[in-house]
VOGU-3710 file (C-alpha; in Angstrom, 3 decimals, decimal comma):
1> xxxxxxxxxx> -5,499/15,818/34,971  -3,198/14,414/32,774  -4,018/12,092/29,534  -2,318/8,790/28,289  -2,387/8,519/24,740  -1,489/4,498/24,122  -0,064/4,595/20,076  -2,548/2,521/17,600  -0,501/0,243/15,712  -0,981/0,806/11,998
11> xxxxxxxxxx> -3,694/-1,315/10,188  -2,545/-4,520/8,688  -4,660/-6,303/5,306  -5,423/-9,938/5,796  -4,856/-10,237/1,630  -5,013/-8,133/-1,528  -5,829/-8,150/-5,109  -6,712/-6,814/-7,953  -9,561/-6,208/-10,033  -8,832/-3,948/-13,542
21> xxxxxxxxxx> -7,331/-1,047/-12,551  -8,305/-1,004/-9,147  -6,221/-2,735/-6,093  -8,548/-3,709/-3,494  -7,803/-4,952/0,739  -9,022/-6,827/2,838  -8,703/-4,929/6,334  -10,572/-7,883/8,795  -13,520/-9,702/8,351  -16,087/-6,632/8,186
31> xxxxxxxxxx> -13,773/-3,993/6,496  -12,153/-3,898/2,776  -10,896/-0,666/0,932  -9,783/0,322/-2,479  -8,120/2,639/-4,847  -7,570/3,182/-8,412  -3,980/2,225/-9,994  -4,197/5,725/-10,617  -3,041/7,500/-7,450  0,068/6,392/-8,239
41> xxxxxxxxxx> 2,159/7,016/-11,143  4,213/3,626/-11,263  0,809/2,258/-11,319  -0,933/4,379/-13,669  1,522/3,418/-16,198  1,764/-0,604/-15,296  1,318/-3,520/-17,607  -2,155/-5,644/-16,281  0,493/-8,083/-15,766  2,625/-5,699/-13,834
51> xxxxxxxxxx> -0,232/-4,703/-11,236  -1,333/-7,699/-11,099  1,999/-9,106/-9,726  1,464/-7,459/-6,168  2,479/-9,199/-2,539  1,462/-8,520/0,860  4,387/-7,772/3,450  5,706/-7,076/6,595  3,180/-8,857/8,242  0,495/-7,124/6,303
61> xxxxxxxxxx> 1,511/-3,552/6,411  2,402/-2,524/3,500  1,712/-3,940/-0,351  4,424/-4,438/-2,824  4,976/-4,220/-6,720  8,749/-5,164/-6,490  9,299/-4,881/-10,523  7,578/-1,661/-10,438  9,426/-0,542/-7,022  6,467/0,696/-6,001
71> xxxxxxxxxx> 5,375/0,367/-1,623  2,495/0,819/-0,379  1,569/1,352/3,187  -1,470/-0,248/4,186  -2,587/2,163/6,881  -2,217/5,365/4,547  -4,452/3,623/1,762  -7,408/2,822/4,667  -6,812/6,344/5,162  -6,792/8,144/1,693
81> xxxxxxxxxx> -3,617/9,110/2,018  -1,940/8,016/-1,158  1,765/8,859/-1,595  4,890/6,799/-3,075  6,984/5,063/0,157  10,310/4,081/-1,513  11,343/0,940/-1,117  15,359/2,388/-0,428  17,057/5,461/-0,807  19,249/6,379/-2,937
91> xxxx> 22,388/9,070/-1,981  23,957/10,774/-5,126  27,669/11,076/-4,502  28,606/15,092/-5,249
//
């Protein structure tokens, strides 16, 4: 018997702030996470100001500090996964 997997499409936040040091989302109506500015290191060392300044985007996927370039996807914060996601890539010529 064979099994069809259908792919979940990552979680999306319906808005974002922040409150201290601590960034908080709003997942849908019954759901809202958070995490301190201290699982990640551009965030750690932010200005109030700084974290403060953050934007949703790509239609709720990820947040964004653009002065800090610092991305965060959505999905991996709703589930505590909590690494840097570049914003671009940068190749070092040799």
């Amino acid at each position: 018997m064979d099994t069809v997997q259908t792919a979940v499409p990552p979680l999306a936040a319906l808005r974002c702030w922040v409150q201290g040091r601590r960034i908080y989302l709003e997942i849908n109506a019954r759901r809202s996470v958070s995490f301190p500015a201290s699982k990640y290191a551009a965030l750690a060392d932010a200005s109030q100001a700084e974290l403060e300044n953050i934007q949703l985007h790509g239609a709720g996927r990820t947040i964004q500090w653009k002065s800090l370039d610092e991305e965060v996807s959505v999905d991996d914060v709703a589930h505590g996964r909590f690494f840097h996601t570049p914003k671009a890539v940068v190749a070092h010529a040799g």
